[in-house]
Structures are given as structure tokens and as C-alpha cells.
N, C-alpha and C positions, 0 to 999 in steps of 0.2 A: 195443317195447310196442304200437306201433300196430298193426304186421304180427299179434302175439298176439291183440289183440281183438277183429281182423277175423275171424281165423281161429274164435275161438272163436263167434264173436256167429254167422258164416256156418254155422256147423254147425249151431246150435239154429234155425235158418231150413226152416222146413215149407217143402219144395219136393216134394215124393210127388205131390203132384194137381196138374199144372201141364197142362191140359187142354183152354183155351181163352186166348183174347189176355187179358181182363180179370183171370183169373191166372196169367197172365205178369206184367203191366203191376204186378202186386202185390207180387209175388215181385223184380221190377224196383226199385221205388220201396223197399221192404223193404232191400233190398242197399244201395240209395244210400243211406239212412239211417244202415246200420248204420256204413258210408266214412265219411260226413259226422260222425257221432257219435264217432266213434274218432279222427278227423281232431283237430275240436274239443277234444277230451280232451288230446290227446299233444302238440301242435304248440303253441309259445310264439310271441312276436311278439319279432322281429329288429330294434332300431332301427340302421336304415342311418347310419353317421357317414362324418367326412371320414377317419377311421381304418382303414375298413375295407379299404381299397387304396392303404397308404401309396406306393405305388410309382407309382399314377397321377397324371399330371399335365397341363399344358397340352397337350402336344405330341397325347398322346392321345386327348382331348377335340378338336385342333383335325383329326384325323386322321379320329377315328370322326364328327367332323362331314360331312365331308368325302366318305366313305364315304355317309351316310346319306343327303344332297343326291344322290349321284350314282348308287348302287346300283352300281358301275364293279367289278368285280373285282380288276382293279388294285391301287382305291382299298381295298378288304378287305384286301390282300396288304399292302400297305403300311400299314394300322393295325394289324396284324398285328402285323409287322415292328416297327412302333414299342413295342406290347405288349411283345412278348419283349424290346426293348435297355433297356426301360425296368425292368422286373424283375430281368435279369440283373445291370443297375447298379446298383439298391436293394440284391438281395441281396447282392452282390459287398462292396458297403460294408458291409453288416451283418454279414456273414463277416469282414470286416478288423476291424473294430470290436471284434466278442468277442475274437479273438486279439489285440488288441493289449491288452485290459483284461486278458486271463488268461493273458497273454505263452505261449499255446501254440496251437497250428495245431485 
């Protein structure tokens, strides 16, 4: 819906006489509006929880801290690294879990 509104809002936009900077700059601020208004309209507000990455935990936080002091390449590879073993074990458990409740693979 957003991409729609942009698209329609941007066509009814007088751009024919764009001739000098001051309309530009109109034509400019015009487009941001119409972004901004469309934006506003469509996008809702996300409350971040501790739910939203049941899969992250200390190891990852003590990792990407780690990373973050150190900027190290390394140090990215390796919170990486913990990222991915940390998911493939959540998920891994949450794949056994349904199969064992619905005794099928």
C-alpha cells in the first residue's frame, strides 16, 4: 500500500516547469512529503520484546559485545559463528518438539 501511494501521490505531482533551483527545491520537498505522508499512514509501531529472538542469548550478547569494543574481524566472525549455532539449536529443538507432540517428522 505504501509503494501504491507513493506511486499515485508522485504522478498527480506538477513537475512540467522545473526551470530554476527554487523549483526544484519545491518539487524536491513536495516528493519528501508525499514519502513522509505515505510512510506515516502505512507503517505501524513494532514493540521490540524479549520474544522477538527467542534464540538469542548471553553467549551472543557477550560475543557481539565483544565485536563492538573491538571492531576485530575476527571478533564479527566469531559472533557470527555463535549467531548461527545459536539458531540452528533453538531451531533444531523446536523441530524435535513438534515431532515428538505429533509423533511425525
Amino acid at each position: 500500500m505504501f509503494i501504491k501511494e507513493v506511486i499515485t501521490s508522485f504522478t498527480k505531482l506538477d513537475i512540467s516547469n522545473i526551470s530554476d533551483i527554487p523549483e526544484l527545491e519545491r518539487v524536491v520537498n513536495d516528493f519528501a512529503n508525499i514519502v513522509d505522508n505515505a510512510w506515516t499512514k502505512n507503517s505501524k509501531i513494532i514493540n521490540i520484546t524479549k520474544h522477538v529472538k527467542s534464540w538469542w542469548n548471553n553467549n551472543c550478547n557477550k560475543d557481539l559485545a565483544k565485536y563492538r569494543s573491538s571492531k576485530n574481524i575476527k571478533d564479527w566472525k566469531a559472533f557470527q559463528k555463535t549467531v548461527k549455532n545459536m539458531k540452528r539449536y533453538f531451531f533444531n529443538l523446536k523441530i524435535q518438539e513438534i515431532a515428538n507432540k505429533k509423533h511425525s517428522p
